[in-house]
GUKE-474752 format. One record per residue (C-alpha): residue number from 1; residue in one letter; chain; x, y, z. Coordinates in nm, 4 decimals, decimal comma. Layout:
# residues N
NUM	A	A	X	Y	Z $
...
This chain:
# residues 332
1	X	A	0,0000	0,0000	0,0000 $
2	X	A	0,1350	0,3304	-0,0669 $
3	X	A	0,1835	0,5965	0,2114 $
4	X	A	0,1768	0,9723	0,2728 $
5	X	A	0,4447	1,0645	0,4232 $
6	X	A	0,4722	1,4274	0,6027 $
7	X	A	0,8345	1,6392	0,6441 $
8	X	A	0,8125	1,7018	0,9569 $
9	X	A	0,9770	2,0703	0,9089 $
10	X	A	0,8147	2,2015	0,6222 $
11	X	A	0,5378	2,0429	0,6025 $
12	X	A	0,5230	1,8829	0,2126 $
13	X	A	0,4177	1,5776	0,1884 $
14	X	A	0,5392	1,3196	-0,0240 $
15	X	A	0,4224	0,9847	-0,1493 $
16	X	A	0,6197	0,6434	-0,1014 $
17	X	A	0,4714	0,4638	-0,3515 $
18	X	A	0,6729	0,1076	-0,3303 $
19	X	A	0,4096	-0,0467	-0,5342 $
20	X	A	0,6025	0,1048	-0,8804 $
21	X	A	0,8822	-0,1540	-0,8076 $
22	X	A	1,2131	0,0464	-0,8021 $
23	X	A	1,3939	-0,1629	-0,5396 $
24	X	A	1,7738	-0,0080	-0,4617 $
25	X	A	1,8939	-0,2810	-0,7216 $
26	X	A	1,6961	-0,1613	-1,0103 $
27	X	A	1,8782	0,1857	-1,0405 $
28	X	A	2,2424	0,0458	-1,0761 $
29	X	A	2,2607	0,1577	-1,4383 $
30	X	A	2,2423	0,5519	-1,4400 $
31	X	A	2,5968	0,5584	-1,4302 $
32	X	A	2,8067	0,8630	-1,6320 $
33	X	A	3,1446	0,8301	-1,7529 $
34	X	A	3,4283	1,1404	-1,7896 $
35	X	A	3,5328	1,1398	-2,1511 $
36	X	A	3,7836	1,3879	-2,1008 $
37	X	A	3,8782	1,6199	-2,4276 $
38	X	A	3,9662	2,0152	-2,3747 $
39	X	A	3,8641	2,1586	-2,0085 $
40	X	A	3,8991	2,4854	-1,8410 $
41	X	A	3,9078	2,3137	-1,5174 $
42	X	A	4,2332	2,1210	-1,5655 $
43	X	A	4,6188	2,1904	-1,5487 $
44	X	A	4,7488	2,4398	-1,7557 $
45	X	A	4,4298	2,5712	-1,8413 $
46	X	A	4,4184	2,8558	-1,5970 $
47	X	A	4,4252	3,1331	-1,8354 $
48	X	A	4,0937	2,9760	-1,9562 $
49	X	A	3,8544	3,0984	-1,6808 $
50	X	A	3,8001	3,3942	-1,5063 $
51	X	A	4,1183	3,5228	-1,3098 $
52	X	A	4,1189	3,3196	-0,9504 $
53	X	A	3,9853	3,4801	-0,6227 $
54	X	A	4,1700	3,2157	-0,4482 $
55	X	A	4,3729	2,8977	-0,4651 $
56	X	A	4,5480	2,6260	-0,2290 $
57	X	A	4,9228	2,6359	-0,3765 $
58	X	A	5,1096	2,4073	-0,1578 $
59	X	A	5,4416	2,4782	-0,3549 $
60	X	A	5,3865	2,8804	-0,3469 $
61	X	A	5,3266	2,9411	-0,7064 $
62	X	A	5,1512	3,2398	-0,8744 $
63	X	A	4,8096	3,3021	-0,9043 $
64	X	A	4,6417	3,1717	-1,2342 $
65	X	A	4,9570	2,8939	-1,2858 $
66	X	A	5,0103	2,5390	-1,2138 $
67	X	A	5,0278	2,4303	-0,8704 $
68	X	A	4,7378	2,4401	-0,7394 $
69	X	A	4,5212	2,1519	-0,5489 $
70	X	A	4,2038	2,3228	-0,5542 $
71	X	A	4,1053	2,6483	-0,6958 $
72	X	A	3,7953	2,9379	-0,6794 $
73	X	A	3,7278	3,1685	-0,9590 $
74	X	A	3,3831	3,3790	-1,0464 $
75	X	A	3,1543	3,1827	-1,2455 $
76	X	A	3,2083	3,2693	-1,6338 $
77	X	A	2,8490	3,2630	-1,6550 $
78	X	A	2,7355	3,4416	-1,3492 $
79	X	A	2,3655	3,3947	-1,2557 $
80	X	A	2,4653	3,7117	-1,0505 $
81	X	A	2,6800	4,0099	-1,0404 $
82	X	A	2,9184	4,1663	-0,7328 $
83	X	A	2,9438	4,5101	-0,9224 $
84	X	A	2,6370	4,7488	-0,8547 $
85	X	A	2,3485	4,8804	-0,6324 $
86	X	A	2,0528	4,6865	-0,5597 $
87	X	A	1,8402	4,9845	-0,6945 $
88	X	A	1,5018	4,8057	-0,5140 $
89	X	A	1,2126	4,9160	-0,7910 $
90	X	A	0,8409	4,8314	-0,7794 $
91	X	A	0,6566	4,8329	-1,1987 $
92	X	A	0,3259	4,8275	-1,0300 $
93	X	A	0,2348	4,5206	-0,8317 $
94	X	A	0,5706	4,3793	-0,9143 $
95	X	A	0,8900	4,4284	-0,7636 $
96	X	A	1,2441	4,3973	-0,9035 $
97	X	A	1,5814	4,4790	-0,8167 $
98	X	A	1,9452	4,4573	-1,0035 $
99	X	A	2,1184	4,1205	-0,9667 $
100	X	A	2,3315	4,1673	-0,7146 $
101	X	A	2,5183	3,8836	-0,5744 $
102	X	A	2,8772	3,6902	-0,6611 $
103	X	A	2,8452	3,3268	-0,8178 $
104	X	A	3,1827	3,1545	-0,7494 $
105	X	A	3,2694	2,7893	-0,8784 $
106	X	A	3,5349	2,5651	-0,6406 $
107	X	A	3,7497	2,3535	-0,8716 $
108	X	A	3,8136	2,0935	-0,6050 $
109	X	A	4,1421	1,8878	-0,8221 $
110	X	A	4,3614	1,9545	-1,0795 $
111	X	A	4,3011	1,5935	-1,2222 $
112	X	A	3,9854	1,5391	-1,4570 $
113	X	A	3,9087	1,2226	-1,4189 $
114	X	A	3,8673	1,2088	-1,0261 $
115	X	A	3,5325	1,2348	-0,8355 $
116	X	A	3,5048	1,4374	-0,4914 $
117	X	A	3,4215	1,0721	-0,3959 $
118	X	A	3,8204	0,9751	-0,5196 $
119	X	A	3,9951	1,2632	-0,3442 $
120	X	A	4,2176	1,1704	-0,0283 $
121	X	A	4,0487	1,2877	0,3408 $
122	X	A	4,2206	1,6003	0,3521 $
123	X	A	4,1671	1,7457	0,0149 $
124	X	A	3,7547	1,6608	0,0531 $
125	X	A	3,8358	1,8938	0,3658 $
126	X	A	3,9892	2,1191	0,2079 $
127	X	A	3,6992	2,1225	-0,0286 $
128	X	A	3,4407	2,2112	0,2706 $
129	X	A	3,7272	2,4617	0,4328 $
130	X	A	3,7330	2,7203	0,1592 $
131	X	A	3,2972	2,6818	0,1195 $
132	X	A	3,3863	2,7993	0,5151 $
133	X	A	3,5927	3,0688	0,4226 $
134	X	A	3,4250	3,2005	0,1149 $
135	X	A	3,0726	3,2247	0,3228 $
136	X	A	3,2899	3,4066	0,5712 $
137	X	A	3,4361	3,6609	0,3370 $
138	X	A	3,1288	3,7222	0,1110 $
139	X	A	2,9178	3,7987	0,4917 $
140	X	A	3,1344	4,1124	0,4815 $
141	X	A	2,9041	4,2484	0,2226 $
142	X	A	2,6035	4,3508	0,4335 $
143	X	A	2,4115	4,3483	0,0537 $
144	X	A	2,4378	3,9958	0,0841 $
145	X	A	2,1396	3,7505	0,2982 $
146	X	A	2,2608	3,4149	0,2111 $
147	X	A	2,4898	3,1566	0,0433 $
148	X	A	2,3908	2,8462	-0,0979 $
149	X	A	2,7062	2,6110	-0,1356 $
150	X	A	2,5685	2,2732	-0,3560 $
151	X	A	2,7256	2,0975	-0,6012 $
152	X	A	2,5832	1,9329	-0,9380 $
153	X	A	2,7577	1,6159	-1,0389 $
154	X	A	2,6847	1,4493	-1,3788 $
155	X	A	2,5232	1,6043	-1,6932 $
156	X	A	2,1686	1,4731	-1,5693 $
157	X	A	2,2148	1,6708	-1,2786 $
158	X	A	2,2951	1,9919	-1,4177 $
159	X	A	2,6911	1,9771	-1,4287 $
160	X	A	2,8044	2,1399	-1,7787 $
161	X	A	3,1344	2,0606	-1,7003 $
162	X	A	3,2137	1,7083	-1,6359 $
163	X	A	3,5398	1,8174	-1,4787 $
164	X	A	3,4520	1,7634	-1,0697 $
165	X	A	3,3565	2,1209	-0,9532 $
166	X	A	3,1133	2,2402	-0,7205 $
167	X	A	2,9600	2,6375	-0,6924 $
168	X	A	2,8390	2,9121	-0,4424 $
169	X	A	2,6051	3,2034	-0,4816 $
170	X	A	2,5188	3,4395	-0,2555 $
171	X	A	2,1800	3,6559	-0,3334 $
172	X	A	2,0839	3,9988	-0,1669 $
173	X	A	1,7775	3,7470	-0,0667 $
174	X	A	1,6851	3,4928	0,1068 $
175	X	A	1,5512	3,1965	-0,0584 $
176	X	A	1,1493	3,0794	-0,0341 $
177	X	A	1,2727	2,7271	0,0553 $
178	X	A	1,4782	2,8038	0,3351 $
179	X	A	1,2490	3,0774	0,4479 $
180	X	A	0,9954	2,7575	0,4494 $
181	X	A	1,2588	2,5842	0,6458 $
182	X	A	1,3428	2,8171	0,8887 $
183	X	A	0,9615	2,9185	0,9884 $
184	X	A	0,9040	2,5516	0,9907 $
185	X	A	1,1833	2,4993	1,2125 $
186	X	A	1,0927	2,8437	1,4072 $
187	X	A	0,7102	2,7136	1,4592 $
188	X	A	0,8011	2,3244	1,6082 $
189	X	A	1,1173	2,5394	1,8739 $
190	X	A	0,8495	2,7710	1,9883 $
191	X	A	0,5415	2,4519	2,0577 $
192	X	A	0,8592	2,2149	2,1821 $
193	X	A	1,1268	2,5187	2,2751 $
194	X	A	1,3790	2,2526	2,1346 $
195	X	A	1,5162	2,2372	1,7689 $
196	X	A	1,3209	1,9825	1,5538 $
197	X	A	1,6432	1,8794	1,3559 $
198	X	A	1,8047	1,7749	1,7078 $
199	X	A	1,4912	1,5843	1,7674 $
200	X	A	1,4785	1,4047	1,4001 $
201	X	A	1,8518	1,2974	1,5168 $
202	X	A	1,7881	1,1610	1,8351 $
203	X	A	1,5297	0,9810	1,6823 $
204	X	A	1,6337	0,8501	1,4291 $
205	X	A	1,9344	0,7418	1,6250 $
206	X	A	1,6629	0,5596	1,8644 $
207	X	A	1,5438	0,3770	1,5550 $
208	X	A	1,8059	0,2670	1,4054 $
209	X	A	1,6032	0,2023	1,0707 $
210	X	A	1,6941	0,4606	0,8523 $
211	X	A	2,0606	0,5476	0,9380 $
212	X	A	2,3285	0,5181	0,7046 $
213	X	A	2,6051	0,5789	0,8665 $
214	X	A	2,7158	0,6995	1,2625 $
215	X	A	3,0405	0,8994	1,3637 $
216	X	A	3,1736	1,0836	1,6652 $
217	X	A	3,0041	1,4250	1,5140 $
218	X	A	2,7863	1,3769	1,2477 $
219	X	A	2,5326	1,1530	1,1232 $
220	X	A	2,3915	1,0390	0,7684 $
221	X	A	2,0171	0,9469	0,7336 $
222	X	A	1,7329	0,8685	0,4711 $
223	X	A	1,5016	1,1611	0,5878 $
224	X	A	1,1108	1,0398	0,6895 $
225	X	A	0,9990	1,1719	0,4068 $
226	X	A	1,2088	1,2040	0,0861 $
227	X	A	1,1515	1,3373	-0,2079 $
228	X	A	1,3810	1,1069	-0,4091 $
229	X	A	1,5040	0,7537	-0,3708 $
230	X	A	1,7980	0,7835	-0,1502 $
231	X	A	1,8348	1,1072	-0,0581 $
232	X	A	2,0294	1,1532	0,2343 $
233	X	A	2,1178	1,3974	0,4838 $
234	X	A	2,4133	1,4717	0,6876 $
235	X	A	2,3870	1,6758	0,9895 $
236	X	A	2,6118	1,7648	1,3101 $
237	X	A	2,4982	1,5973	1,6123 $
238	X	A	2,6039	1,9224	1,7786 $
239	X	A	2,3849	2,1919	1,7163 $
240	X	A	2,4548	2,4700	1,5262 $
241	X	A	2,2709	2,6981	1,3168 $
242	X	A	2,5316	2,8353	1,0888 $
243	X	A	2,7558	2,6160	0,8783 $
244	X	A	3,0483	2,8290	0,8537 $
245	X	A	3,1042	2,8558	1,2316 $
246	X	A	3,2409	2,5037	1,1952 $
247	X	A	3,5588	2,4064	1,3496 $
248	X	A	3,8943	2,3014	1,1922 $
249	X	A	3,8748	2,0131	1,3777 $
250	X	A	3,4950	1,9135	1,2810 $
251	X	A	3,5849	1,9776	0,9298 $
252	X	A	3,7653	1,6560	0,9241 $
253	X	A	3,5129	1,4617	1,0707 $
254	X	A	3,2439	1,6119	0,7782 $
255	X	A	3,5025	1,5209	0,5257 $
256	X	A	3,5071	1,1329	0,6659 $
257	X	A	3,1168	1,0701	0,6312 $
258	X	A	3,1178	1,2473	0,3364 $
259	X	A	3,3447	1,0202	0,1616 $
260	X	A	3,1506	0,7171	0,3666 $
261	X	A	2,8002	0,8232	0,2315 $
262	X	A	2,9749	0,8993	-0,1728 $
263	X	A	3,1190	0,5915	-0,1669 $
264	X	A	2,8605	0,4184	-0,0332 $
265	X	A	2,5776	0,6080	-0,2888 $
266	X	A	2,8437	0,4561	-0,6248 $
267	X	A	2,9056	0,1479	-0,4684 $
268	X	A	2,5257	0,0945	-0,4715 $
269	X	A	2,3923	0,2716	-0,7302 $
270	X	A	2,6930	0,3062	-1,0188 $
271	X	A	2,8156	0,6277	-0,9449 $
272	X	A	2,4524	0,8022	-1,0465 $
273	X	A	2,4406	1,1760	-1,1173 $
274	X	A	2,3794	1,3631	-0,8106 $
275	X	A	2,3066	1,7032	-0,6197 $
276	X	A	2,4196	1,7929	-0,2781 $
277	X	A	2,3057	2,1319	-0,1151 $
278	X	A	2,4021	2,3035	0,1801 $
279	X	A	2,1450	2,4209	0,3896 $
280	X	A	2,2319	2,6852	0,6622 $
281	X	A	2,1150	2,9851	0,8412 $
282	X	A	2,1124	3,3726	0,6410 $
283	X	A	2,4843	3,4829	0,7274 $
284	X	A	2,3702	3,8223	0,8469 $
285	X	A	2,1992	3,6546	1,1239 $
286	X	A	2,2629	3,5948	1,4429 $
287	X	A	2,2737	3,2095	1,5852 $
288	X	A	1,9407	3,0371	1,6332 $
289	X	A	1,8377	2,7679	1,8343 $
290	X	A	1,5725	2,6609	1,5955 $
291	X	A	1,7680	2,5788	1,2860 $
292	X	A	1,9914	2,3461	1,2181 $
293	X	A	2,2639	2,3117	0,9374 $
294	X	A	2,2752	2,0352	0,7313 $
295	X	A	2,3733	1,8802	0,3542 $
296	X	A	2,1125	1,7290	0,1915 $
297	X	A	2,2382	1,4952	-0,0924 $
298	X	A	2,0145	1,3867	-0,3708 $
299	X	A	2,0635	1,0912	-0,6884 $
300	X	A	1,8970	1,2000	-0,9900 $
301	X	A	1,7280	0,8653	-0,9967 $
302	X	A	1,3701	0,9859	-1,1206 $
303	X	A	1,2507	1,2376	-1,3177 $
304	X	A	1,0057	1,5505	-1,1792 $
305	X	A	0,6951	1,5626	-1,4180 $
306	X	A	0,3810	1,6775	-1,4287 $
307	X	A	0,2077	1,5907	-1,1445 $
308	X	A	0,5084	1,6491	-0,8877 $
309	X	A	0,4996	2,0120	-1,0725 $
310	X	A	0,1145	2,0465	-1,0219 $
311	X	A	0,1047	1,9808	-0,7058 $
312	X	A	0,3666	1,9908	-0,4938 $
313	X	A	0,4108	1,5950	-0,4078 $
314	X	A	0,7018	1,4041	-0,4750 $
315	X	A	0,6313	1,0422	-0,5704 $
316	X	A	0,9384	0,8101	-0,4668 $
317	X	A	0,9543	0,4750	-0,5232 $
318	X	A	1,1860	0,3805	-0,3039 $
319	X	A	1,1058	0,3972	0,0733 $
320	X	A	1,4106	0,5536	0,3022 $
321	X	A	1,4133	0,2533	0,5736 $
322	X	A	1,4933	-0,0216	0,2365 $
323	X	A	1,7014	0,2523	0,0863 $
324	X	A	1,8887	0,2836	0,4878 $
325	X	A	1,9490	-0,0993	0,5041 $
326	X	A	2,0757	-0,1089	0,1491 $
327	X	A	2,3234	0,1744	0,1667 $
328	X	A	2,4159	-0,0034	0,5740 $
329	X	A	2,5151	-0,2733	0,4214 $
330	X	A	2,7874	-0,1403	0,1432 $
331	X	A	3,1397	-0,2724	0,2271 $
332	X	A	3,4069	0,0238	0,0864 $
């Protein structure tokens, strides 16, 4: 029988419809390979993008040269623009303003034909260190409400470079879905006066059923109610509202379940296409006690048509305890 299943922070509901057959097993061929040919991303090729707003150069080299181990530069194709005023102007019942905002992309190796997935410990930290330091810089610019950090991996999931990258843009707004979030979160704190997010992980750590994977600070977990088969989320057991107030020391700890939950995800699915997101609190506020950082990672498994469009609903045919006990069981 199929269920209706409730987010318990926003609200949408979503159906788990098991009855279309997609067991874990029947997704294992949405693989995508690198081909390789001419890319901006690799060595050498640094004269090919936008000039670098920063780089990790262990051997001390210049800017915009080989050497580098990971590298930031301004999108080519921004979505939004640093230079500028917002110039807020209303055309009758509408309102616009100019597109402020900066739209960086992390180049997170030199070598083309690794994933995030194949990277050694401390270069996926290194990865999450500079989306740390690049929220912290862009907060200086009180135009900017928020940075969303995510990352698009394969062509099916939006990538239009194959080479493994991942992006940040920061908009003089804040987004409907994490204002959603956030008064979600802000509505069950005030009922419970406790964070929902804390309570989903002690729960969830309770039941057993759909955790993927347990470490000293953070845990991965099929959410109640997902929109996709095997999406997962990550979130620190500590609480803590904004994601660039992480520690050094915690960063190492994110970049082990990381690579746990990547591995795990290609091991069981062959390598699929995939989004991951960060969710956090607008920069230019202070901590809250209601919200929660967290990464939610998503396989583009299934397509979105017209009646998840129409509606709202998410049909998944794959329910998060069978996708929890699938992914549990991967040996890396």
């Amino acid at each position: 029988m199929p269920e209706l299943r409730k987010d318990p922070v926003i609200g949408r509901w979503v159906i788990i419809s098991t009855e279309r057959g997609k067991r874990p097993s029947d997704f294992a061929d949405v693989e995508e390979k690198k081909k390789g040919g001419f890319c901006p991303f690799c060595y050498n090729h640094e004269d090919k993008t936008p000039p670098e707003i920063f780089a990790i150069r262990p051997d001390k080299s210049p800017r915009d040269r080989p050497g580098w181990t990971l590298r930031v530069v301004p999108n080519k194709y921004p979505a939004l623009r640093v230079e500028g005023q917002l110039n807020r102007q209303g055309e009758g019942i509408y309102d616009k303003m100019n597109g402020i905002g900066a739209h960086e992309v992390i180049i997170e190796t030199p070598d083309h034909f690794k994933d995030l997935v194949d990277l050694e410990l401390h270069s996926i930290r290194d990865v999450f260190w500079i989306f740390r330091e690049r929220i912290l810089d862009l907060k200086k610019d009180i135009r900017l409400k928020y940075v969303m950090v995510f990352k698009n991996h394969g062509m099916s999931a939006g990538a239009s470079l194959e080479h493994t990258h991942s992006q940040l843009i920061a908009t003089p707004i804040i987004p409907k879905t994490v204002v959603e979030e956030m008064e979600g979160a802000k509505v069950y704190f005030n009922y419970k006066d406790r964070c929902i997010f804390c309570d989903i992980i002690r729960q969830e750590i309770n039941d057993g059923v759909r955790v993927v994977y347990d470490e000293e600070y953070f845990i991965a977990i099929e959410p109640y109610a997902p929109r996709f088969p095997f999406e997962t989320w990550i979130l620190p057991k500590e609480h803590s509202s904004h994601f660039e107030s992480i520690s050094d020391e915690r960063l190492n700890h994110l970049a082990v379940i990381m690579k746990e939950v990547l591995g795990r995800i290609n091991a069981a699915l062959n390598s699929p296409p995939f989004n991951f997101v960060i969710h956090t609190y607008p920069m230019q506020d202070d901590p809250a006690d209601s919200y929660h950082w967290h990464i939610e990672f998503m396989p583009k498994l299934t397509r979105v048509a017209g009646f998840e469009w129409g509606t709202g609903f998410h049909i998944n045919p794959t329910s998060p305890e069978d996708a929890a006990q699938y992914l549990k069981q991967i040996t890396l």
